[in-house]
GUKOLBA-705262 format. One record per residue (C-alpha): y, x, z; residue number from 1. Coordinates in steps of 0.02 Angstrom, whole numbers, always signed. Example, Ala and Ser with C-alpha at 12.3 -4.5 7.8 and 13.67 -1.06 7.14 Angstrom:
% GUKOLBA-705262
@north=-225&east=+615&up=+390&num=1
@north=-53&east=+684&up=+357&num=2
//
This chain:
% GUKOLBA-705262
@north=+1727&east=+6579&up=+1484&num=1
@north=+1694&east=+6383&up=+1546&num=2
@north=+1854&east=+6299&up=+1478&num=3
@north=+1952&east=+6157&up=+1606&num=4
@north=+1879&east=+5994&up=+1537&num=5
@north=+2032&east=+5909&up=+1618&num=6
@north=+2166&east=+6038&up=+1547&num=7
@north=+2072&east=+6016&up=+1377&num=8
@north=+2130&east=+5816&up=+1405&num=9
@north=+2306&east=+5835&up=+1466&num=10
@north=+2368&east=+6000&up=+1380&num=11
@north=+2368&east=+5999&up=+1190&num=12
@north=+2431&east=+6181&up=+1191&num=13
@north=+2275&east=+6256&up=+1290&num=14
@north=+2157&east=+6125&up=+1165&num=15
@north=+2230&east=+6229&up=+1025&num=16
@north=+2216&east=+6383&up=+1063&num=17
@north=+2039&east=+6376&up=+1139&num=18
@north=+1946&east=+6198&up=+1037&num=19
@north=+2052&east=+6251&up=+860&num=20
@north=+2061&east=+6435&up=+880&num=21
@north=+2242&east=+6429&up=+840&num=22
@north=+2386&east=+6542&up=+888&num=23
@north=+2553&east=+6454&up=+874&num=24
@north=+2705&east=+6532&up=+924&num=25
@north=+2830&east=+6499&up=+1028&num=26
@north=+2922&east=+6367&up=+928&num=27
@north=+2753&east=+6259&up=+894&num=28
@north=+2707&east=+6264&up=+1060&num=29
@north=+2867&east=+6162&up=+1107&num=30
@north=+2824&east=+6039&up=+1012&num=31
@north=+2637&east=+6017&up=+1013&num=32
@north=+2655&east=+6017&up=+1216&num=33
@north=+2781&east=+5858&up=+1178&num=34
@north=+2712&east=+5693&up=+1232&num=35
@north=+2847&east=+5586&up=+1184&num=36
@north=+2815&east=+5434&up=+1088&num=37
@north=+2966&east=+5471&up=+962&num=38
@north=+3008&east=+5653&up=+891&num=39
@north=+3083&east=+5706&up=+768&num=40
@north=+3063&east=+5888&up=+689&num=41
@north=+3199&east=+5970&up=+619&num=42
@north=+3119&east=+6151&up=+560&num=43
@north=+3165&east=+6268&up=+419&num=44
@north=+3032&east=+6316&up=+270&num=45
@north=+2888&east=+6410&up=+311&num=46
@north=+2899&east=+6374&up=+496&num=47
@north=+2725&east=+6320&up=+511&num=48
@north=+2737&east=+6114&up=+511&num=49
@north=+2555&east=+6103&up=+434&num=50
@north=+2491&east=+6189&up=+579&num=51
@north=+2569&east=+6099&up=+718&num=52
@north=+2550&east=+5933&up=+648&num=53
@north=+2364&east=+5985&up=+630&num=54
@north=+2362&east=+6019&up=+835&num=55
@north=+2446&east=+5851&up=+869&num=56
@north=+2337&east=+5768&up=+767&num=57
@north=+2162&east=+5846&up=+818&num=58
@north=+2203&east=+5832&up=+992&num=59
@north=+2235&east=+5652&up=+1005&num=60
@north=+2086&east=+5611&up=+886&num=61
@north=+1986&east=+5705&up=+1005&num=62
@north=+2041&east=+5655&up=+1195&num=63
@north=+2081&east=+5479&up=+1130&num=64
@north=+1919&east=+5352&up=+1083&num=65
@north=+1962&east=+5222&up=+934&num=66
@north=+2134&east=+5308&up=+916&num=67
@north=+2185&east=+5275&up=+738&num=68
@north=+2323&east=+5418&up=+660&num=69
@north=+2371&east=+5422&up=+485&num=70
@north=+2464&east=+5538&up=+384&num=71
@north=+2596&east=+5482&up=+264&num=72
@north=+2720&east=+5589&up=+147&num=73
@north=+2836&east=+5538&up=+11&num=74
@north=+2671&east=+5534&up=-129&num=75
@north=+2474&east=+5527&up=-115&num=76
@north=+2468&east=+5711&up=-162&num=77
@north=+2585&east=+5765&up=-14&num=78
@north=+2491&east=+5661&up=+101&num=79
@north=+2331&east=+5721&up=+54&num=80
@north=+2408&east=+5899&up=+93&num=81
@north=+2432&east=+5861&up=+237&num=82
@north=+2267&east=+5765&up=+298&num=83
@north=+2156&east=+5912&up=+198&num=84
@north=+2249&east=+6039&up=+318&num=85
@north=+2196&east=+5944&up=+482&num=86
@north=+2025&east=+5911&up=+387&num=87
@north=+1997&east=+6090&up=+376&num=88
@north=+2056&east=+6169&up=+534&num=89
@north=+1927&east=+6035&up=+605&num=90
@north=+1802&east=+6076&up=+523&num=91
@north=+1829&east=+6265&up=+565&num=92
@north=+1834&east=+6240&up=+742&num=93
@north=+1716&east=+6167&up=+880&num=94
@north=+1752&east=+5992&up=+836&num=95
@north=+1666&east=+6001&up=+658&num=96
@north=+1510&east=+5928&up=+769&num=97
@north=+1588&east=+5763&up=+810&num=98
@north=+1648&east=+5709&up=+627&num=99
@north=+1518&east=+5566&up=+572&num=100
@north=+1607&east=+5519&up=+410&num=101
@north=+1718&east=+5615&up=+293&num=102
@north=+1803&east=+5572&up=+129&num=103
@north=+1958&east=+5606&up=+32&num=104
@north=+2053&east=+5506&up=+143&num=105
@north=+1977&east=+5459&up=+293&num=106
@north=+1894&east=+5582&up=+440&num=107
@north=+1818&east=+5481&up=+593&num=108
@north=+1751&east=+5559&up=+753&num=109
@north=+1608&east=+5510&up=+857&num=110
@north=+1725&east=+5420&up=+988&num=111
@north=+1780&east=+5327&up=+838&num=112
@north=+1953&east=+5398&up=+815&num=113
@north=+2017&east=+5398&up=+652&num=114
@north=+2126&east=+5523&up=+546&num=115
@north=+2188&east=+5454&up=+389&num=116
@north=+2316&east=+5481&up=+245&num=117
@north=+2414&east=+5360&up=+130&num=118
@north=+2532&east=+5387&up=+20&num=119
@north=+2732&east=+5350&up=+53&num=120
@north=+2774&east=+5291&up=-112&num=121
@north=+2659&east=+5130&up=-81&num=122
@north=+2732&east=+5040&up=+75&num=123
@north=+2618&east=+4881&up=+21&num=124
@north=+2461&east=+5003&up=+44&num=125
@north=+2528&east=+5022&up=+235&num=126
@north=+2597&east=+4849&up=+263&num=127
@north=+2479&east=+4743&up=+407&num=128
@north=+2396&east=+4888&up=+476&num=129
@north=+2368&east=+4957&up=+658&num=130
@north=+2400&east=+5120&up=+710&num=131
@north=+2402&east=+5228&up=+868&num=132
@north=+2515&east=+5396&up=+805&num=133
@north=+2616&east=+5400&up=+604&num=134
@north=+2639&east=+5565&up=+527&num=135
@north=+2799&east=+5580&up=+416&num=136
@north=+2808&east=+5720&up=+325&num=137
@north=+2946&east=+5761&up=+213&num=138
@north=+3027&east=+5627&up=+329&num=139
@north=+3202&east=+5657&up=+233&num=140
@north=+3136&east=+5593&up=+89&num=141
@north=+3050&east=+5427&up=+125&num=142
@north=+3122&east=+5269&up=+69&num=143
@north=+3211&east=+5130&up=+161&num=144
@north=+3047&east=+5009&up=+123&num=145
@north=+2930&east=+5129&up=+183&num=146
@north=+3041&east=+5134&up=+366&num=147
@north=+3018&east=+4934&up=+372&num=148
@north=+2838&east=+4947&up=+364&num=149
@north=+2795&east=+5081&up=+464&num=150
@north=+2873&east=+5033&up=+629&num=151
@north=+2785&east=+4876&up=+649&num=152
@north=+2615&east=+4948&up=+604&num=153
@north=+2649&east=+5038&up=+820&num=154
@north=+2708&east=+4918&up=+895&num=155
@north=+2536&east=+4824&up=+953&num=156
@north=+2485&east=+5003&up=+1041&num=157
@north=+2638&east=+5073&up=+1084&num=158
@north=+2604&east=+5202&up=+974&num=159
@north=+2695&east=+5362&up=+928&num=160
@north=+2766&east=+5406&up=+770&num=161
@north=+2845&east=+5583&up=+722&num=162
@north=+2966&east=+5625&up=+589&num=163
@north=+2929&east=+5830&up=+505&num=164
@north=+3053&east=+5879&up=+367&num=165
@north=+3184&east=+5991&up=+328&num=166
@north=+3365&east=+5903&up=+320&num=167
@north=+3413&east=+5833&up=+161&num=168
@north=+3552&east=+5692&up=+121&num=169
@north=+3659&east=+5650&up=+278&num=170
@north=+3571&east=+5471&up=+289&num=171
@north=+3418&east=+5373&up=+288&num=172
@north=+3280&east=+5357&up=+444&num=173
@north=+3255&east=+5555&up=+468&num=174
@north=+3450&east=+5588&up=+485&num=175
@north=+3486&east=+5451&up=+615&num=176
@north=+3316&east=+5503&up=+692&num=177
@north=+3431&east=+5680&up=+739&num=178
@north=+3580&east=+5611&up=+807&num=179
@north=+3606&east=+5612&up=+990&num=180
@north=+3612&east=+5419&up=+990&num=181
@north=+3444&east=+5381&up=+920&num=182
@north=+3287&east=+5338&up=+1018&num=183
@north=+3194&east=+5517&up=+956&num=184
@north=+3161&east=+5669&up=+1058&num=185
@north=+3251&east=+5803&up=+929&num=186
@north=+3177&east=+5986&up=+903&num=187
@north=+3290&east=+6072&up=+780&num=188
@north=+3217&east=+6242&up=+740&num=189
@north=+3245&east=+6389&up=+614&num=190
@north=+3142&east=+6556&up=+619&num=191
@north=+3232&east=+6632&up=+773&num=192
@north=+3119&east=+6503&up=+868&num=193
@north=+2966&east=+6564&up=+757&num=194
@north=+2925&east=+6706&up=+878&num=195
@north=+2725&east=+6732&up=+935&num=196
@north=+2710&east=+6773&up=+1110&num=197
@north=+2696&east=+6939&up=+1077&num=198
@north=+2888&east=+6943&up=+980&num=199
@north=+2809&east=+6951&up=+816&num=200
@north=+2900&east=+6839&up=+708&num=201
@north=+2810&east=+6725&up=+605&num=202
@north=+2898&east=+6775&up=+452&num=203
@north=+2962&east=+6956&up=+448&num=204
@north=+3150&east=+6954&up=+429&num=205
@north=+3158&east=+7074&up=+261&num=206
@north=+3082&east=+6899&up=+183&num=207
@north=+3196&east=+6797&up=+239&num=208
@north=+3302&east=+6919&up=+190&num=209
@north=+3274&east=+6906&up=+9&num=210
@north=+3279&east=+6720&up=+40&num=211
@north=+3464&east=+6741&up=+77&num=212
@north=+3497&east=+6845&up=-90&num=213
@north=+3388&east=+6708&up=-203&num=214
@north=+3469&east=+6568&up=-97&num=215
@north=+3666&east=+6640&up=-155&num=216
@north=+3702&east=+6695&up=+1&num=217
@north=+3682&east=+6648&up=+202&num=218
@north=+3834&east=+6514&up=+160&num=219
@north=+3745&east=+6433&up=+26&num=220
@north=+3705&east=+6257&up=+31&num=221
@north=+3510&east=+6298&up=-11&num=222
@north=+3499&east=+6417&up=+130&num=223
@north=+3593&east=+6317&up=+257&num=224
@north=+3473&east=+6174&up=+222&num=225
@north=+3298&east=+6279&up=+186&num=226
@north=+3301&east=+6383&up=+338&num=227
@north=+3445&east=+6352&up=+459&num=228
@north=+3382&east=+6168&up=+432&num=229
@north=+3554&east=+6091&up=+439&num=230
@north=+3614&east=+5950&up=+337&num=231
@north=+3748&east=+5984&up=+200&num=232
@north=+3849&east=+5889&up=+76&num=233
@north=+3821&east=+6035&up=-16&num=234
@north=+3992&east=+6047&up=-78&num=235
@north=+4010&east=+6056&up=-277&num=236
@north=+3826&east=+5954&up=-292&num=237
@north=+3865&east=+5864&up=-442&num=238
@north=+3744&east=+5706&up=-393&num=239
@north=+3730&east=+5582&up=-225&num=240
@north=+3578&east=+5649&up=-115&num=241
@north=+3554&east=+5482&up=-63&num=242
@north=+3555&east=+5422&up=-256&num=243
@north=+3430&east=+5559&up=-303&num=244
@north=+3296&east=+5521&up=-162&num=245
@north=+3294&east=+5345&up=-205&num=246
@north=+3275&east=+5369&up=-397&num=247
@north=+3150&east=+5499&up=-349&num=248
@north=+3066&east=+5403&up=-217&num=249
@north=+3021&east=+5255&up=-350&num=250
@north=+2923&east=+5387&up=-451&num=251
@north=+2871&east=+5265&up=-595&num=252
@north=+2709&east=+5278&up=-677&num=253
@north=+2680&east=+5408&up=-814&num=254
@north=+2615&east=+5355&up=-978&num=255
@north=+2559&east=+5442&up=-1119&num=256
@north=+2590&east=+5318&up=-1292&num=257
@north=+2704&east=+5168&up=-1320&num=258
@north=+2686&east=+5004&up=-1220&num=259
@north=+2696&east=+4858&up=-1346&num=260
@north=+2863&east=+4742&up=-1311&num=261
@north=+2958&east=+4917&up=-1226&num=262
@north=+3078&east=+5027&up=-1311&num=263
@north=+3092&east=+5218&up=-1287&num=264
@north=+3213&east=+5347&up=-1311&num=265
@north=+3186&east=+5525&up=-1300&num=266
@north=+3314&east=+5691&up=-1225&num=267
@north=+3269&east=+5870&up=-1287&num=268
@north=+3331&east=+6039&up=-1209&num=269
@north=+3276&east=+6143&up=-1330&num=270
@north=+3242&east=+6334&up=-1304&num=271
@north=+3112&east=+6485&up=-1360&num=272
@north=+3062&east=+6646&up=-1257&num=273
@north=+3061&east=+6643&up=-1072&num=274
@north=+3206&east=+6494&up=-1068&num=275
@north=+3110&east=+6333&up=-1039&num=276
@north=+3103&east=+6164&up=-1170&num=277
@north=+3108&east=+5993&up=-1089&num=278
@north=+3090&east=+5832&up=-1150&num=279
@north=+3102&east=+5655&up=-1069&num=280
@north=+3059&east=+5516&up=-1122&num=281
@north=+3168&east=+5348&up=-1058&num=282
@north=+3091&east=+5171&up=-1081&num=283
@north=+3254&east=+5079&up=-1077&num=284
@north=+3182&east=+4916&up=-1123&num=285
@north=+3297&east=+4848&up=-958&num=286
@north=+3457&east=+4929&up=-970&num=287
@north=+3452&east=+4895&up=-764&num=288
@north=+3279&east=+4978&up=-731&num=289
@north=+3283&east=+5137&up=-859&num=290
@north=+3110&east=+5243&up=-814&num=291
@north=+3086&east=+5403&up=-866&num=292
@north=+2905&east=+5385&up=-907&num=293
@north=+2869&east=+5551&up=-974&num=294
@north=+2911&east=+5733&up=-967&num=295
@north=+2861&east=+5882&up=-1051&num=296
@north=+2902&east=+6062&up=-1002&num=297
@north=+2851&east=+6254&up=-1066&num=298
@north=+2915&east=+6407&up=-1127&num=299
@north=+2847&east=+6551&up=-1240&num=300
@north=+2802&east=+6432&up=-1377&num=301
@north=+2828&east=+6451&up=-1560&num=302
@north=+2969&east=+6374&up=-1664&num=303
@north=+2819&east=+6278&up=-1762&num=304
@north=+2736&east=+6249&up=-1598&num=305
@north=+2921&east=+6149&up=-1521&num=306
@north=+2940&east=+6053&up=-1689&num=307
@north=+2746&east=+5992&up=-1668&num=308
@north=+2758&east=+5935&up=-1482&num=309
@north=+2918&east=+5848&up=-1493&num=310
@north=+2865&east=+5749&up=-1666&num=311
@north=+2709&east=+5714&up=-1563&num=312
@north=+2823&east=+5639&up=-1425&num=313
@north=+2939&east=+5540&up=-1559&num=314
@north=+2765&east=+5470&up=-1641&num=315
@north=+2687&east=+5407&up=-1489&num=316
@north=+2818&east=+5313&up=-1390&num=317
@north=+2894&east=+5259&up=-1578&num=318
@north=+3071&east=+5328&up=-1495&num=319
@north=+3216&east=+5237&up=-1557&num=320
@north=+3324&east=+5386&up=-1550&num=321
@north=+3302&east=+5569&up=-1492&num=322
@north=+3459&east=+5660&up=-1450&num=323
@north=+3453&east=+5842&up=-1454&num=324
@north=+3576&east=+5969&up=-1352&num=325
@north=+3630&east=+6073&up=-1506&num=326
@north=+3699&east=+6215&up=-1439&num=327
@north=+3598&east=+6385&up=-1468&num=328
@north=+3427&east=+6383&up=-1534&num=329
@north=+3434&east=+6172&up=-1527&num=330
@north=+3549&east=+6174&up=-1701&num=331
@north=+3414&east=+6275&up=-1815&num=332
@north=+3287&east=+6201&up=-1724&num=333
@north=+3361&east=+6024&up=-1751&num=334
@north=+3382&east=+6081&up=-1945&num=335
@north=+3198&east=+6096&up=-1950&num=336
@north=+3166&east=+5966&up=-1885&num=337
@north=+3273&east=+5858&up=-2012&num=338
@north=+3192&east=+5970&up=-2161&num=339
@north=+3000&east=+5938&up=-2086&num=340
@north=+3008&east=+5762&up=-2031&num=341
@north=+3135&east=+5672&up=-2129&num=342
@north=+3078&east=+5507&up=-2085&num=343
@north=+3127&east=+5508&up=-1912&num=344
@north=+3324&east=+5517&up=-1860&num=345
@north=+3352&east=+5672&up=-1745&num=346
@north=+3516&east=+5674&up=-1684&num=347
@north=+3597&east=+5833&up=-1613&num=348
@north=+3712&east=+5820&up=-1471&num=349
@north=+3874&east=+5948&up=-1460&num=350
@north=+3896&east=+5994&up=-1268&num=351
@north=+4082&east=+6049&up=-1252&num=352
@north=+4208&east=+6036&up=-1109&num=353
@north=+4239&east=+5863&up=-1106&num=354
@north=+4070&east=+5780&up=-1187&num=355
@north=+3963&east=+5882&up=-1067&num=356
@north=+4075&east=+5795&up=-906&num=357
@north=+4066&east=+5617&up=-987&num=358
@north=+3875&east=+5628&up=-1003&num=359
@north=+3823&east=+5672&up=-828&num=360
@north=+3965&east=+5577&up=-754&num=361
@north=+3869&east=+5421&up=-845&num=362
@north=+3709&east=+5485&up=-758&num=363
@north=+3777&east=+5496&up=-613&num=364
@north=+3831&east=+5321&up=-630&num=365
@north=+3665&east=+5252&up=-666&num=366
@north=+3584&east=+5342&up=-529&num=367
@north=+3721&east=+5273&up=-400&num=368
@north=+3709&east=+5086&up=-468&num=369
@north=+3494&east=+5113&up=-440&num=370
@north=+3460&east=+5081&up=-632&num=371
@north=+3347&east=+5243&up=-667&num=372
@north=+3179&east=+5298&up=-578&num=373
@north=+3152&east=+5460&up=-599&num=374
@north=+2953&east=+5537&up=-576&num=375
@north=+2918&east=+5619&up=-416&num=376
@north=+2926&east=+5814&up=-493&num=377
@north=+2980&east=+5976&up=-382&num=378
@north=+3047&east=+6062&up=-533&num=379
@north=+3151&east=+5904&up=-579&num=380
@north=+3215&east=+5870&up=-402&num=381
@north=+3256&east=+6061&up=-373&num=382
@north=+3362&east=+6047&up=-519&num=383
@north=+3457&east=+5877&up=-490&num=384
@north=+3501&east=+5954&up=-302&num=385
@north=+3544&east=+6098&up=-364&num=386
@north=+3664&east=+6044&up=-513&num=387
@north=+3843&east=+6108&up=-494&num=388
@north=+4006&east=+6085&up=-533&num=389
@north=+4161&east=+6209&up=-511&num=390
@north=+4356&east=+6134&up=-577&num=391
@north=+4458&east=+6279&up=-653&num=392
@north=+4622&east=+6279&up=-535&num=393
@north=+4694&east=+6342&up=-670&num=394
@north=+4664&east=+6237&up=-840&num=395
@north=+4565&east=+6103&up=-732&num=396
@north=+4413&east=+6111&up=-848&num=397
@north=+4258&east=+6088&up=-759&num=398
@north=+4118&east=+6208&up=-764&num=399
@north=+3950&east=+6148&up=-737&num=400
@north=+3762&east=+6190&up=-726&num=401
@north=+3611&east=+6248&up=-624&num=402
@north=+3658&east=+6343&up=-475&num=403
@north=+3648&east=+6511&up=-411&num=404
@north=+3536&east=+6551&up=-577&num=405
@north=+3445&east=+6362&up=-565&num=406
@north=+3362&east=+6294&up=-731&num=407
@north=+3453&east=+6110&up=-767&num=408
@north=+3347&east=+6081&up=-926&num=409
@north=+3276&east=+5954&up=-851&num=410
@north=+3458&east=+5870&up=-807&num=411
@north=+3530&east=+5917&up=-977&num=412
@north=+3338&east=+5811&up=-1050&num=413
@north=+3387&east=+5670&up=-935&num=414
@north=+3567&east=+5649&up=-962&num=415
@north=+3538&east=+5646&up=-1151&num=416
@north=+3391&east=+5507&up=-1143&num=417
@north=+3511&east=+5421&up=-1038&num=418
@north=+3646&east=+5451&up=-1170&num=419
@north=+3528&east=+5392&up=-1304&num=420
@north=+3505&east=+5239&up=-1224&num=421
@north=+3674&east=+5195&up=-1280&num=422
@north=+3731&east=+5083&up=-1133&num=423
@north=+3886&east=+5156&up=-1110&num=424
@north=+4055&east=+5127&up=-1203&num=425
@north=+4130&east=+5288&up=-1267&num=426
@north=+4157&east=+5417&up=-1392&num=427
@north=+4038&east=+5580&up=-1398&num=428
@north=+4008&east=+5735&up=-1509&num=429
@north=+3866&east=+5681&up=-1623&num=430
@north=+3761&east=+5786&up=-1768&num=431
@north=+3661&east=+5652&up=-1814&num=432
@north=+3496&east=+5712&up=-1928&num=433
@north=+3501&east=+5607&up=-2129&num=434
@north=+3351&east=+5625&up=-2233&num=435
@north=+3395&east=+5764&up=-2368&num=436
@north=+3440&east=+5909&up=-2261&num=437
@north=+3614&east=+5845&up=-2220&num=438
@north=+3726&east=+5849&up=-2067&num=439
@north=+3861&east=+5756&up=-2011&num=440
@north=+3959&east=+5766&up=-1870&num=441
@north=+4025&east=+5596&up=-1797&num=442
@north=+4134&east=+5503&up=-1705&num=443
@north=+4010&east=+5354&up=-1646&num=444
@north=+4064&east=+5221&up=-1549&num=445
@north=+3933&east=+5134&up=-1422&num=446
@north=+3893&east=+4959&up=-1377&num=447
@north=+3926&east=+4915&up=-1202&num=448
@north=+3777&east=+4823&up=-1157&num=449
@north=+3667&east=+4841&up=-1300&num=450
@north=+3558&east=+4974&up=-1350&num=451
@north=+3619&east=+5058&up=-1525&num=452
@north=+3475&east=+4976&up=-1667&num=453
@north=+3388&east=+5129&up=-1754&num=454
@north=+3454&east=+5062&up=-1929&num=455
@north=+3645&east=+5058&up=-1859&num=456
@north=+3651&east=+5242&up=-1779&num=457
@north=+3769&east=+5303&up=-1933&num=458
@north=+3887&east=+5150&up=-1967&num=459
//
């Protein structure tokens, strides 16, 4: 069949289906056929993003000469997702004659268009450039810096940019991109608008089905923001959205051994079988700009094989203090690790009703003043969204944790490296580790502004 040469030009949903070989349904086809210079995406998960950003993308590179796009996420890694997708549909499709150069990051046509990805996190990397058409992935989660870069890098061409993302905190570029007032034209779609031509859905519903049950229900604040694509306060959330993404979003560097003039502290969840041990390590060297520089996660490892990593970890940052959650397996852990390595103090930390509450409310303090950077993990950011708190009407305690069946090891790790630290002024639960096989529970008061000195942890 000859293919319309103009049509190919002017409509990007008849270059997909017949340049790319691509079937989108119904919901894609809205907004590949969009040729508005601002839009903003509001789909659920697993509505096929990837593939309609690839359309966009391929079809401008190819009906545009010296048009320049690049592809930007929150990190390097998502970016390059995202460019490798377009990269390969490309190079699966009739256009895999045009591309004269190819690398990790960079794809250029014959007409010399460009495709391109950088990585969020950098907004120096992006700073003085000229573009034609920005793609934001994961738009929710891009940082206020990134925004003030980005916009003027369009502005010479009158070039597009377009926002992709599920909803997350009800702020930032990507949630004032959605409301009526802002300059964007808005898709908001969940997988009711994922329908092929045909009225096969893109995702059968017995799937989203069991998304529902794993999600705690079609009311739950997961499933109201993963696939009705709606933003939430998500009642009960224990920490600021807003206060997560940008302690996320600064994803500090990871290191491996101590840096000479910094001091490190370390938080252990500590657990055998299928339950998961964490570790972080905190350089707190600037009680304003605390980095967790390191974590460590597994399961199924041996009692001898959790002693040996986390000694490992205390030896090669030379951490000042390692605080412990004692509860469970972390007591008679924590008394081997006083018997094995006496010459390090292990301190055990007793989680009850009002200790556990006074620890995360003082991480949840130094995430809202901007004093911790947290690395740019999925496992640690599902947990931190996902943390929960429920007050007893009755005896007002508060109940607290991972949920709807959500690990928070990694929150329980952080909060006690944070704890550690010792920047805070109050009283905790403490089973702090002596030489000789001894315990001691303690009533230790903290300095307000001063880290604790390793020789002054038992007064």
């Amino acid at each position: 069949m000859e293919l319309d040469i103009q049509r190919l030009r002017n409509d990007p949903n008849y270059f997909t289906e017949n340049i790319l070989k691509i079937i989108l349904h119904e919901g894609q086809k809205q907004i590949v056929g969009c040729k508005d210079r601002f839009i903003s995406i509001r789909a659920a998960r697993r509505f096929g993003k990837s593939y309609l950003v690839s359309a966009i993308a391929a079809h401008a590179a190819a009906t545009k000469p010296n048009y320049k796009i690049v592809c930007i996420s929150r990190s390097q890694r998502q970016s390059s997702e995202m460019f490798h997708t377009i990269e390969q549909i490309i190079n699966m499709s009739n256009m895999k004659g045009s591309i004269v150069r190819q690398t990790q990051t960079v794809l250029e046509l014959s007409n010399g268009s460009t495709i391109s990805s950088l990585p969020g996190g950098s907004p120096d990397s992006i700073r003085g450039i000229t573009n034609n058409m920005v793609l934001l992935d994961e738009a929710a989660f891009i940082t206020a810096d990134l925004v003030s870069v980005v916009y003027p890098t369009i502005i010479s061409t009158q070039g597009r940019i377009i926002l992709i993302s599920t909803p997350q905190s009800s702020s930032g570029e990507f949630y004032r991109s959605c409301q009526p007032e802002s300059e964007f034209t808005k898709f908001h779609f969940t997988h009711a608008d994922a329908i092929f031509a045909d009225g096969t859905p893109l995702v059968p519903q017995e799937e989203l089905d069991r998304e529902i049950i794993r999600c705690g229900g079609i009311g739950s604040p997961e499933y109201i923001r993963e696939y009705l694509a709606e933003f939430t306060s998500a009642e009960g959330a224990y920490f600021d959205l807003e206060a997560l993404n940008d302690a996320f979003n600064k994803n500090p560097a990871e290191i491996k051994f101590k840096l000479d003039g910094h001091r490190y502290c370390i938080g252990a969840d500590l657990a055998q079988v299928e339950d998961y041990t964490y570790f972080s390590i905190l350089d707190y060297t600037n009680i304003e700009n605390l980095k967790i520089v390191r974590t460590v996660r597994f399961n199924g490892k041996s009692t001898d094989e959790i002693l040996l990593a986390l000694y490992q970890e205390a030896r090669a940052f030379d951490a000042q203090r390692i605080f412990i959650d004692n509860a469970g397996v972390g007591r008679s852990l924590l008394e081997h690790l006083i018997d094995r390595y006496p010459n390090i103090r292990w301190t055990g930390f007793n989680f009850n009703k009002e200790s556990k509450p006074r620890i995360m409310t003082n991480l949840s303090i130094v995430l809202g003043r901007r004093h911790l950077q947290l690395p740019e993990d999925e496992n640690m950011r599902e947990e931190f969204i996902n943390f929960f708190y429920k007050i007893n009407p009755d005896n007002k305690h508060i109940k607290m944790g991972g949920a709807n069946g959500k690990h928070d090891d990694a929150v329980i790790s952080v909060a006690l490296a944070v704890e550690a630290a010792g920047i805070f002024s109050q009283q905790g639960d403490l089973a702090i580790g002596l030489s000789g096989n001894r315990m001691l529970n303690s009533k230790v008061k903290r300095n307000t502004t001063k880290p604790i000195p390793r020789n002054n942890i038992l007064m």
